[in-house]
C-alpha positions as CSV (number, residue, x, y, z in Angstrom):
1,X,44.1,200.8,102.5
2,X,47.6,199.6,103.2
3,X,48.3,197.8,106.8
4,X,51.9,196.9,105.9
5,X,53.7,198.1,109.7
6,X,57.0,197.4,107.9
7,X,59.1,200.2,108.4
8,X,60.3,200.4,104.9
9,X,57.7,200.9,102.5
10,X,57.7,197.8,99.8
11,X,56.8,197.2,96.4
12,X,54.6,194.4,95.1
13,X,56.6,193.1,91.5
14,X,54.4,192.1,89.3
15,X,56.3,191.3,86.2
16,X,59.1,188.3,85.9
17,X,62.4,190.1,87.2
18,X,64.8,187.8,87.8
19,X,67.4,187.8,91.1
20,X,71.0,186.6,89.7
21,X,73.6,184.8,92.4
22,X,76.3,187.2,91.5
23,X,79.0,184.5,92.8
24,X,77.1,181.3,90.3
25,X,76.3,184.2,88.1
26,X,72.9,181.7,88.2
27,X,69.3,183.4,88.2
28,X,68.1,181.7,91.2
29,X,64.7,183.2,91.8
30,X,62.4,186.1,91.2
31,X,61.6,189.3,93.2
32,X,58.0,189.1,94.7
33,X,58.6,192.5,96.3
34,X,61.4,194.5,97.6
35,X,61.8,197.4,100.3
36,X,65.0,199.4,100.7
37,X,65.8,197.0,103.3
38,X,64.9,193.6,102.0
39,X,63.0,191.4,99.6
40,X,60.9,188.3,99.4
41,X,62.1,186.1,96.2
42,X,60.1,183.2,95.4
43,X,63.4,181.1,95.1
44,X,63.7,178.0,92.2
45,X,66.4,176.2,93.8
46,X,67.2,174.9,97.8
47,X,68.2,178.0,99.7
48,X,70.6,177.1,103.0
49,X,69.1,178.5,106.3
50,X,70.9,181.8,107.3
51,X,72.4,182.0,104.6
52,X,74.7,185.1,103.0
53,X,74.3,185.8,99.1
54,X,75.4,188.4,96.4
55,X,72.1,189.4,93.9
56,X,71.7,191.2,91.5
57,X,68.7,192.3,90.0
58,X,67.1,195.2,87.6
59,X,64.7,197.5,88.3
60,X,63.2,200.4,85.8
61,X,65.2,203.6,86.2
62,X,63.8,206.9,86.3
63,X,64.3,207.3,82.1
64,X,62.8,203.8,82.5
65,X,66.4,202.7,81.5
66,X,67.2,199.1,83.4
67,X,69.1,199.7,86.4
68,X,71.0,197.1,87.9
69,X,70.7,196.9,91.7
70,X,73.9,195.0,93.8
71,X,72.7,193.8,97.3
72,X,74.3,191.8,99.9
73,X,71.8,189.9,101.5
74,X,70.9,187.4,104.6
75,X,67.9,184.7,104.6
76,X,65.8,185.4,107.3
77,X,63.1,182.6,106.5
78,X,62.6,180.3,103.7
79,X,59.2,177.9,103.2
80,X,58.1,175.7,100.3
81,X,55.4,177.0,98.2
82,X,52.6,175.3,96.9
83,X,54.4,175.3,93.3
84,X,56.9,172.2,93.2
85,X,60.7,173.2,93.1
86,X,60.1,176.8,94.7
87,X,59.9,178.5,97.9
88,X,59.6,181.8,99.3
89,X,62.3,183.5,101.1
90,X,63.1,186.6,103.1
91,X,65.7,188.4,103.1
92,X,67.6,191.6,104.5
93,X,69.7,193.2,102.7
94,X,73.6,194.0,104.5
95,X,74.6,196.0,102.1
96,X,73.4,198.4,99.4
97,X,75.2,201.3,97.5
98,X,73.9,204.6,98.2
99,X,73.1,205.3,94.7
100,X,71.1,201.9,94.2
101,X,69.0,202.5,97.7
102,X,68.2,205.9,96.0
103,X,67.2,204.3,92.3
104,X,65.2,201.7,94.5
105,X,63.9,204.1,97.2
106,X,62.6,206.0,93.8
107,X,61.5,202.7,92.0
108,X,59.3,202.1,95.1
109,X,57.7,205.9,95.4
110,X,56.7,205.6,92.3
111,X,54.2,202.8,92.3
112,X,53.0,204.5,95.9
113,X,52.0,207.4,93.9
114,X,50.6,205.4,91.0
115,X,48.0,204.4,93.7
């Protein structure tokens, strides 16, 4: 059973996909899951508090084509992890095309119904 109270549901990513600064063009992190509203990236480099960023990141498309997802984003939190040189960080996302909250919206569904 699920207890997530999040409003949006959220997917666990299991497999290395990388989150690209889109203004360093650096990967900086990786997703550890992501919601239509938000993600948590388990970050390899310093993150500044309240921070805004550009990422970019792919997801499997419905032809399970890579699709490229665009999200402007604010950290919410960021804390060290027991790994040295990472953290974890939260953030929401400001802005999303409507045709990448779809792909993700469908991206998500689909490991839901998996279960």
């Amino acid at each position: 059973m699920n207890d997530d109270t999040r409003r949006a549901p959220r997917r666990e990513v299991a497999d290395q996909v990388p989150v690209t600064d889109m203004m360093t063009e650096a990967v900086i992190g990786r997703l550890g899951n992501v919601s239509e509203t938000g993600m948590l990236m388990i970050c390899s480099v310093p993150m500044t508090p309240d921070a805004l960023h550009q990422f970019r990141f792919a997801i499997q498309g419905t032809h399970g084509q890579p699709v490229q997802v665009d999200v402007g984003a604010h950290l919410l939190w960021n804390e060290k992890s027991n790994a040295p040189g990472q953290s974890w960080a939260g953030f929401r996302f400001l802005t999303l095309s409507g045709e990448h909250r779809e792909q993700l919206r469908a991206w998500i569904a689909e490991e839901s119904s998996a279960v």
